[in-house]
N, CA, C and O atoms as a Maestro MAE file, in Angstrom:
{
 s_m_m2io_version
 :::
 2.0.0
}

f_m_ct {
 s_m_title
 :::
 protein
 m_atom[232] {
  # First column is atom index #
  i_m_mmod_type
  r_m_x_coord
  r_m_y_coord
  r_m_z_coord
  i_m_residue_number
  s_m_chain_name
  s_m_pdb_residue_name
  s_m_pdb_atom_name
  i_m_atomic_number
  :::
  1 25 93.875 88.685 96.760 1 A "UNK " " N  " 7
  2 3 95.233 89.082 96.448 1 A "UNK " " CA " 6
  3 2 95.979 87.932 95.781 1 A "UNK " " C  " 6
  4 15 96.990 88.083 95.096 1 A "UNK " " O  " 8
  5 25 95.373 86.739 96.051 2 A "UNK " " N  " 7
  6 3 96.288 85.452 95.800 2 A "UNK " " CA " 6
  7 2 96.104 85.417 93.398 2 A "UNK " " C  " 6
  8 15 96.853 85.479 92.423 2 A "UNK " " O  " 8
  9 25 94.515 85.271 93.724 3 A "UNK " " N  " 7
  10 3 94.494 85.543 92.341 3 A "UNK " " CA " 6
  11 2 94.994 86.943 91.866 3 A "UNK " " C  " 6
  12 15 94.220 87.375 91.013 3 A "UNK " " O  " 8
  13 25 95.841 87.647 92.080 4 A "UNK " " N  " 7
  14 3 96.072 89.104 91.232 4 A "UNK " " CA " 6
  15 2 97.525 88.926 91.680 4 A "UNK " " C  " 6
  16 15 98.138 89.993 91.682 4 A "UNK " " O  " 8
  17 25 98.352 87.686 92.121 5 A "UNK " " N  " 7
  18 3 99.625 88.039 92.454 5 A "UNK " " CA " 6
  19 2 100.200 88.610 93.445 5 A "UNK " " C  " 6
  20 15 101.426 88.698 93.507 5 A "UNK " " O  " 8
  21 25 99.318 89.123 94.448 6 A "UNK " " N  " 7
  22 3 99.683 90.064 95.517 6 A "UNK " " CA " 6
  23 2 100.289 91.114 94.845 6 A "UNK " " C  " 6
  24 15 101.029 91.829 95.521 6 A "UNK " " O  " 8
  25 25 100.136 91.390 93.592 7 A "UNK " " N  " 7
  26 3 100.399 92.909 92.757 7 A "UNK " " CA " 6
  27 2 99.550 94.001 92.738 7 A "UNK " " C  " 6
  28 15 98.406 93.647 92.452 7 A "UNK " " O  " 8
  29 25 99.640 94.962 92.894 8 A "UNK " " N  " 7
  30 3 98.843 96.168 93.252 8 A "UNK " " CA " 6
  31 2 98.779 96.376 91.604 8 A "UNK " " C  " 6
  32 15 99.671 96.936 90.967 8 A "UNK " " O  " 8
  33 25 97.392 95.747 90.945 9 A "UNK " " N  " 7
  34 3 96.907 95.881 89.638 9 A "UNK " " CA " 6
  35 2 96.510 97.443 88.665 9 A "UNK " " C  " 6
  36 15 96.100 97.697 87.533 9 A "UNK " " O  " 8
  37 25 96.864 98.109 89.724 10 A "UNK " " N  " 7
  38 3 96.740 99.646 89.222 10 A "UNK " " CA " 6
  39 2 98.369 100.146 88.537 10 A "UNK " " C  " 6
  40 15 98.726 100.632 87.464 10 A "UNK " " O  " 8
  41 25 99.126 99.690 89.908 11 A "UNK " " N  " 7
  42 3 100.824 99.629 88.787 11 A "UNK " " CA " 6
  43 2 101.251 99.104 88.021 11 A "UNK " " C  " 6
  44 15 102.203 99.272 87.258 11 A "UNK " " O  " 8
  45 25 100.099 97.959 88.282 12 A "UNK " " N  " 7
  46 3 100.535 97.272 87.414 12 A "UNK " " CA " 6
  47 2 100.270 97.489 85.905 12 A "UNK " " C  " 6
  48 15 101.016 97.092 85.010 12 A "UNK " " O  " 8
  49 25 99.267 98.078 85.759 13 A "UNK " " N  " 7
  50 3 98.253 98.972 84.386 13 A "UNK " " CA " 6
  51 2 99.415 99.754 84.348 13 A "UNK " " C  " 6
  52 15 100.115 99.658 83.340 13 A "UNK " " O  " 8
  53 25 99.747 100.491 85.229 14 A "UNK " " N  " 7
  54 3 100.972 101.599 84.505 14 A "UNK " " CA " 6
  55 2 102.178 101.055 84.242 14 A "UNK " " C  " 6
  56 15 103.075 101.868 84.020 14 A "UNK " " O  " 8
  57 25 102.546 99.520 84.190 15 A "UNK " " N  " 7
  58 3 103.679 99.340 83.611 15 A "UNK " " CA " 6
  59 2 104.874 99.308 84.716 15 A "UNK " " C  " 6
  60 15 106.013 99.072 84.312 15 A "UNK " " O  " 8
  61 25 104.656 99.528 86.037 16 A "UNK " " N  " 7
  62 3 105.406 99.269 87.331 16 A "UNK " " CA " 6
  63 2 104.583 98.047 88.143 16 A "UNK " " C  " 6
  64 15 103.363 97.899 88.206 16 A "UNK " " O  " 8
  65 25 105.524 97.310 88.678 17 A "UNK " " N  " 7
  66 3 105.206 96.384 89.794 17 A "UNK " " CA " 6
  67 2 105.361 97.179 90.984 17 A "UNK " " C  " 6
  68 15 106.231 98.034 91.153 17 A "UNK " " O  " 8
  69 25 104.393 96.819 91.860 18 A "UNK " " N  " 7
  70 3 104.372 97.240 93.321 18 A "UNK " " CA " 6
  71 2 103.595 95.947 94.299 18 A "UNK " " C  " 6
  72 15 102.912 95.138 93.671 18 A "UNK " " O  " 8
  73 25 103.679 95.833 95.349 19 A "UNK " " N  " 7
  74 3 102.843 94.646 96.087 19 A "UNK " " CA " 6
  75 2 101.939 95.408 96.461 19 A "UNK " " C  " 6
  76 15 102.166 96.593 96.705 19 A "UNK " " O  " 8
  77 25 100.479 94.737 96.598 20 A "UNK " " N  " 7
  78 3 99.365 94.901 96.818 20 A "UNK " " CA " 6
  79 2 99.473 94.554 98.829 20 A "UNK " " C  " 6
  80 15 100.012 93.681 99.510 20 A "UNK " " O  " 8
  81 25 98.698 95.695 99.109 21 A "UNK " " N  " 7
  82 3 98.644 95.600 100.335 21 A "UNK " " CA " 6
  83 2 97.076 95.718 100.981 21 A "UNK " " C  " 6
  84 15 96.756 95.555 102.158 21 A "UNK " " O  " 8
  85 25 96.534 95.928 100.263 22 A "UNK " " N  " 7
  86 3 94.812 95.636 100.041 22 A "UNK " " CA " 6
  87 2 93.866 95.147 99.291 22 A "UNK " " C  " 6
  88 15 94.217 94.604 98.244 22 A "UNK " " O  " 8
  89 25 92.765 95.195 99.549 23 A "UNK " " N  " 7
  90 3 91.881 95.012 98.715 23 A "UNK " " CA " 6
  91 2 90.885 95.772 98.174 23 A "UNK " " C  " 6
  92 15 90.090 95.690 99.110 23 A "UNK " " O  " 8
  93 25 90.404 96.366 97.464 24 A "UNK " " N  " 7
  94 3 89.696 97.085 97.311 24 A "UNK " " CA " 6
  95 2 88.461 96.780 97.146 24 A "UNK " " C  " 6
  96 15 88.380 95.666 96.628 24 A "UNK " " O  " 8
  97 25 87.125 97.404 97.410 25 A "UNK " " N  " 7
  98 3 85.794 96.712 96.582 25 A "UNK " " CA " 6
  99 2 85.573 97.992 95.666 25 A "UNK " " C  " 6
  100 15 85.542 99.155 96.068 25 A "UNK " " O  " 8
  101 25 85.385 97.426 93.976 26 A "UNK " " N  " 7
  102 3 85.303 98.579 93.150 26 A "UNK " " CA " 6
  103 2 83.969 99.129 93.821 26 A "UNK " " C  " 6
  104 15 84.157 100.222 94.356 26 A "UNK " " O  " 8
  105 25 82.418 98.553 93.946 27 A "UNK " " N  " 7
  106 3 81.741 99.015 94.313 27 A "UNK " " CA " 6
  107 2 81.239 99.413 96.066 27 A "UNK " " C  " 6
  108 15 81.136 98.475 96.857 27 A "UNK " " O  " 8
  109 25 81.058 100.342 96.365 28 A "UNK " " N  " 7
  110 3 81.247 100.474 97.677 28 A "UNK " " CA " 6
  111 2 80.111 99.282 98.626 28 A "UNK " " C  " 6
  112 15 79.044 98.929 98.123 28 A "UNK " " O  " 8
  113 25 80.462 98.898 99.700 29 A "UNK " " N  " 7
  114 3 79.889 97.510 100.199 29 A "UNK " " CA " 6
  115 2 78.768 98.615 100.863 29 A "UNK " " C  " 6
  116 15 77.723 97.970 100.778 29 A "UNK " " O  " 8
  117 25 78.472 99.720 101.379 30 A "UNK " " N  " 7
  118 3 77.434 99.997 101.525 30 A "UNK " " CA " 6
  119 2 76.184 100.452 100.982 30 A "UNK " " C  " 6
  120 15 75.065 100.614 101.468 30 A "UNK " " O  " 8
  121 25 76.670 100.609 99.872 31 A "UNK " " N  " 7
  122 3 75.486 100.805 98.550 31 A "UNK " " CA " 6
  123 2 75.509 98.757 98.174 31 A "UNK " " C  " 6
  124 15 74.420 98.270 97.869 31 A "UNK " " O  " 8
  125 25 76.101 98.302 98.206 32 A "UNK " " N  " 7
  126 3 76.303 96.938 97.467 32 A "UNK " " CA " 6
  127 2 76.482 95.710 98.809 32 A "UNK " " C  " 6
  128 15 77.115 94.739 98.394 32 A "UNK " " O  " 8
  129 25 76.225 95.627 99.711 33 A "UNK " " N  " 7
  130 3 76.667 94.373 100.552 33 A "UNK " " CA " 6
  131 2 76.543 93.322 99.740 33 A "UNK " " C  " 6
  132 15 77.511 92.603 99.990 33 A "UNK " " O  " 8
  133 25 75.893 92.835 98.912 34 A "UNK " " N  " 7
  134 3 75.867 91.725 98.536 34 A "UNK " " CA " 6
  135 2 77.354 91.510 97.425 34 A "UNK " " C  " 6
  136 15 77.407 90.376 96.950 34 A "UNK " " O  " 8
  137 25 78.285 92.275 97.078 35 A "UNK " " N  " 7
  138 3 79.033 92.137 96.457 35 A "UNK " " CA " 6
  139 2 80.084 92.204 97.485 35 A "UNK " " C  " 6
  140 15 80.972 92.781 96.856 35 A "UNK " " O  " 8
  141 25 80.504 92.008 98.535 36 A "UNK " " N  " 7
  142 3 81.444 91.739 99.605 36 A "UNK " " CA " 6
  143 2 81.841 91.191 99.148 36 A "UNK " " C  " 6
  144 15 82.584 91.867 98.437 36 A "UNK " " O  " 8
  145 25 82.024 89.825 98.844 37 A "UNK " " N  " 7
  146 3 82.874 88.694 98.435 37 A "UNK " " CA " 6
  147 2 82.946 88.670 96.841 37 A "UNK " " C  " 6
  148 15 83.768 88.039 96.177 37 A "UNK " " O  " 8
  149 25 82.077 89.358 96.432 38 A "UNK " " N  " 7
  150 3 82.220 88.609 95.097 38 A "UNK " " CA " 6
  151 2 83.582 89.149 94.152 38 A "UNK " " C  " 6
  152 15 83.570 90.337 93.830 38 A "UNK " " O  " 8
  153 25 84.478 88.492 93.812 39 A "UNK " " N  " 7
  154 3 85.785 88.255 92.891 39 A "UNK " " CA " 6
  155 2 85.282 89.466 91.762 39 A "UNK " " C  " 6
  156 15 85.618 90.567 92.200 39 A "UNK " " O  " 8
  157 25 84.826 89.534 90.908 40 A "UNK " " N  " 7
  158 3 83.816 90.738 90.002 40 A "UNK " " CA " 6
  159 2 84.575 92.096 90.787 40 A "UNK " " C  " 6
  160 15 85.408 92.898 90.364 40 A "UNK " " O  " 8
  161 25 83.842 91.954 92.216 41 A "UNK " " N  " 7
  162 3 83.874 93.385 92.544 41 A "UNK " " CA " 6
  163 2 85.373 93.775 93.459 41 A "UNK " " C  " 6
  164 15 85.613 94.865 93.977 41 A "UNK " " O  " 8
  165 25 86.322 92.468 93.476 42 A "UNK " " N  " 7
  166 3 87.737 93.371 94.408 42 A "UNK " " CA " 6
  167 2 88.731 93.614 93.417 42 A "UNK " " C  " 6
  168 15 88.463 93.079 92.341 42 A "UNK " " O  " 8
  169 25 89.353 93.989 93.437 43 A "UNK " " N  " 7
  170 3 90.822 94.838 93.118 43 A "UNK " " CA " 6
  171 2 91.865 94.627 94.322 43 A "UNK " " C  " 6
  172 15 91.668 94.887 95.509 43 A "UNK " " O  " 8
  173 25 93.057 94.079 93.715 44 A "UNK " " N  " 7
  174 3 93.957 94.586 94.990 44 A "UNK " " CA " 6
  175 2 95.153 95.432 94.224 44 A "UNK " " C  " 6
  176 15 95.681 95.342 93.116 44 A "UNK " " O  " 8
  177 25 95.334 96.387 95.483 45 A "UNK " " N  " 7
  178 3 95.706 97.575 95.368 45 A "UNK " " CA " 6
  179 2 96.714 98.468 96.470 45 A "UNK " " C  " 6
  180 15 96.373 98.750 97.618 45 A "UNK " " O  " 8
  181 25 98.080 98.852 95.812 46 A "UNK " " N  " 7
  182 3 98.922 99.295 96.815 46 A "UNK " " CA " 6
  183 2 97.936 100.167 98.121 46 A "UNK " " C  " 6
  184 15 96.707 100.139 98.051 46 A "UNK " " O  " 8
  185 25 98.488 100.738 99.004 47 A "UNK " " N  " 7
  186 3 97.561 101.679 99.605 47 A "UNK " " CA " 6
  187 2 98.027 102.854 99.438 47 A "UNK " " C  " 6
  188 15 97.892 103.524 100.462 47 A "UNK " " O  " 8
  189 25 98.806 103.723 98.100 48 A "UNK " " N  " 7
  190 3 98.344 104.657 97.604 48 A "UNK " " CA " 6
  191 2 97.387 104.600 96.571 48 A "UNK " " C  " 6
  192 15 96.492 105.444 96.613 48 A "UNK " " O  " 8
  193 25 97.391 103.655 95.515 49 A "UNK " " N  " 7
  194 3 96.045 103.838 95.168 49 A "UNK " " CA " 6
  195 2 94.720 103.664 95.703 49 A "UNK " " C  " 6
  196 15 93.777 104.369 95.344 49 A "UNK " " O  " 8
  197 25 94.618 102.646 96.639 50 A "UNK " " N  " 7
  198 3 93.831 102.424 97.607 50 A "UNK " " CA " 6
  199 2 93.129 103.964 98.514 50 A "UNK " " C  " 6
  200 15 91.937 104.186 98.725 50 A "UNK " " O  " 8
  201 25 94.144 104.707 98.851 51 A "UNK " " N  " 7
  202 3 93.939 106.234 99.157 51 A "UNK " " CA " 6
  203 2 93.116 106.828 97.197 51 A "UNK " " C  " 6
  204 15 91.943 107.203 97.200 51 A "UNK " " O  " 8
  205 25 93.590 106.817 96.371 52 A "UNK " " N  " 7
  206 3 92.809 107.245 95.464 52 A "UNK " " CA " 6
  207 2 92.067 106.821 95.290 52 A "UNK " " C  " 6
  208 15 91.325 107.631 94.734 52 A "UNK " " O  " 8
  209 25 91.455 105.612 95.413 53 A "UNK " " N  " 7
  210 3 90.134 105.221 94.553 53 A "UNK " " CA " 6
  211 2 88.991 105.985 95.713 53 A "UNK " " C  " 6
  212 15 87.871 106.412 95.434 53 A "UNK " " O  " 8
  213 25 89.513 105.993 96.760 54 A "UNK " " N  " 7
  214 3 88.453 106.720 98.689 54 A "UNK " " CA " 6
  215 2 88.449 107.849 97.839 54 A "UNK " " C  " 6
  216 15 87.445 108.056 97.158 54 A "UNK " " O  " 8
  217 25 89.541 108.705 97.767 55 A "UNK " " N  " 7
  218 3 89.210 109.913 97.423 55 A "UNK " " CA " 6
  219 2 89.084 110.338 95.723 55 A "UNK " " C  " 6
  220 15 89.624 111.293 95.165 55 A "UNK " " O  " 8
  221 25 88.324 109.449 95.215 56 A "UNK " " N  " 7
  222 3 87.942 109.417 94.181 56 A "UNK " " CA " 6
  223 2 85.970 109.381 94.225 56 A "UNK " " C  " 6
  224 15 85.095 109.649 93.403 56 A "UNK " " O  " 8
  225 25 85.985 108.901 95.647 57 A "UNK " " N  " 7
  226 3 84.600 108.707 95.631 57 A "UNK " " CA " 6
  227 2 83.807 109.886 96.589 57 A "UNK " " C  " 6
  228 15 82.816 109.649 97.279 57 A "UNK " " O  " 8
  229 25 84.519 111.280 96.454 58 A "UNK " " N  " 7
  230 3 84.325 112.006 97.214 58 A "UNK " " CA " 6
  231 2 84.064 113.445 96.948 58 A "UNK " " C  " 6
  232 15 83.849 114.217 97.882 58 A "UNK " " O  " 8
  :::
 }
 m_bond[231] {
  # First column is bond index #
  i_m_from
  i_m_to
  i_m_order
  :::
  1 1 2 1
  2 2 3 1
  3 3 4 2
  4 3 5 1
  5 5 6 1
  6 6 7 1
  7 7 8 2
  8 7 9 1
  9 9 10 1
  10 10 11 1
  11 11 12 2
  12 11 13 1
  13 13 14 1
  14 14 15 1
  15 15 16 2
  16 15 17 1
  17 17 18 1
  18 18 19 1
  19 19 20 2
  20 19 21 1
  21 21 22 1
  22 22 23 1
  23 23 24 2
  24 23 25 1
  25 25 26 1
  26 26 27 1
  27 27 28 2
  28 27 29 1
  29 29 30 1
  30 30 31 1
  31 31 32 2
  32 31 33 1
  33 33 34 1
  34 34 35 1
  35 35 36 2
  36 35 37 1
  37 37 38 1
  38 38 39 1
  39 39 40 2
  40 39 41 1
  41 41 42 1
  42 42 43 1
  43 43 44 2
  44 43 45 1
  45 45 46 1
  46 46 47 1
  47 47 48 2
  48 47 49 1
  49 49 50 1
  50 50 51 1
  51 51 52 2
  52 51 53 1
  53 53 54 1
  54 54 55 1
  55 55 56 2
  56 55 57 1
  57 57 58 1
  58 58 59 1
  59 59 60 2
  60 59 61 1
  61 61 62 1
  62 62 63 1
  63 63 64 2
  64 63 65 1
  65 65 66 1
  66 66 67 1
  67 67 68 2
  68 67 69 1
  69 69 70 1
  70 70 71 1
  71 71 72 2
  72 71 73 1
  73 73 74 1
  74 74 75 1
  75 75 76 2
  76 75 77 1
  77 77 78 1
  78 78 79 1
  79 79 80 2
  80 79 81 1
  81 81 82 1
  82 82 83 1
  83 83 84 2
  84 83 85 1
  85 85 86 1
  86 86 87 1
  87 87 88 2
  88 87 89 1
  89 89 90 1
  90 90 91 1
  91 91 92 2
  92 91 93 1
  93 93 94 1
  94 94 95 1
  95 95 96 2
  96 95 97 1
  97 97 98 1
  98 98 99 1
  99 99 100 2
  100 99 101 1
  101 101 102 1
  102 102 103 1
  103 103 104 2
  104 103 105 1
  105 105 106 1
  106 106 107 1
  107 107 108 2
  108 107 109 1
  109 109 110 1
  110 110 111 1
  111 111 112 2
  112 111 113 1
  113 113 114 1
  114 114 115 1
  115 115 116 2
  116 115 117 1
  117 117 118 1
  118 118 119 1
  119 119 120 2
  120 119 121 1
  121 121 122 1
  122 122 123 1
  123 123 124 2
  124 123 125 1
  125 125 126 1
  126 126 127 1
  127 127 128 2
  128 127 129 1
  129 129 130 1
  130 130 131 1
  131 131 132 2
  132 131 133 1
  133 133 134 1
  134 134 135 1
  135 135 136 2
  136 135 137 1
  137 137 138 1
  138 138 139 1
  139 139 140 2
  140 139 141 1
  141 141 142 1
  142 142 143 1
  143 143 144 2
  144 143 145 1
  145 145 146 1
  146 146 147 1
  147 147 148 2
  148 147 149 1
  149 149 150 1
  150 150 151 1
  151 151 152 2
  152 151 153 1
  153 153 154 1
  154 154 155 1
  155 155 156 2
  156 155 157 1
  157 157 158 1
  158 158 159 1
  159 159 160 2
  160 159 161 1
  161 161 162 1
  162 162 163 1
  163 163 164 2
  164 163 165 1
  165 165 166 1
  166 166 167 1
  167 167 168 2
  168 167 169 1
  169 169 170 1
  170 170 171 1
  171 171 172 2
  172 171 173 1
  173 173 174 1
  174 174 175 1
  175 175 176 2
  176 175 177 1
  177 177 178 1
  178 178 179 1
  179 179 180 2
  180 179 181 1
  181 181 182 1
  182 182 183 1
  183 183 184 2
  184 183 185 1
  185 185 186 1
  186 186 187 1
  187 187 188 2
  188 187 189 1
  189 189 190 1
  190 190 191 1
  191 191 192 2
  192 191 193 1
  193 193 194 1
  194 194 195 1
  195 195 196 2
  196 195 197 1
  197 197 198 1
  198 198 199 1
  199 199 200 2
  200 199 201 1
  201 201 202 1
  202 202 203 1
  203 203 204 2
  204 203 205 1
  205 205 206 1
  206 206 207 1
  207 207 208 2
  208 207 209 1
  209 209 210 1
  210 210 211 1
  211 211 212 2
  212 211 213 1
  213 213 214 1
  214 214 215 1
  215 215 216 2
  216 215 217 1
  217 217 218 1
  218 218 219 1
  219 219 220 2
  220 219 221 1
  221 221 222 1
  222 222 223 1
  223 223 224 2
  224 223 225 1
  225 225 226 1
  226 226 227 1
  227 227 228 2
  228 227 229 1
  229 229 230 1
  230 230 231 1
  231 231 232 2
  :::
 }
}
């Protein structure tokens, strides 16, 4: 969150600021454990988009 501003980078794409209240892993850590940590794979993200990207994978 520290590198992304604590900005929820999805509002931020749309041109609104919002604070980031998570993190996301683009790829899911149970298909991917080895990308847990890796910077590549987080996003931080209000927790309504955070609710979309879950139910995006569904």
């Amino acid at each position: 969150m520290t590198r992304d501003n604590n900005e929820c980078q999805r509002c931020k794409g749309e041109g609104n600021l919002h604070v980031a209240e998570c993190v996301h892993h683009k790829k899911h850590l149970r298909k991917h454990p080895e990308l847990a940590l890796a910077g590549s794979n987080l996003i931080s993200l209000c927790l309504a988009f955070h609710d979309i990207e879950h139910s995006l994978l569904f």
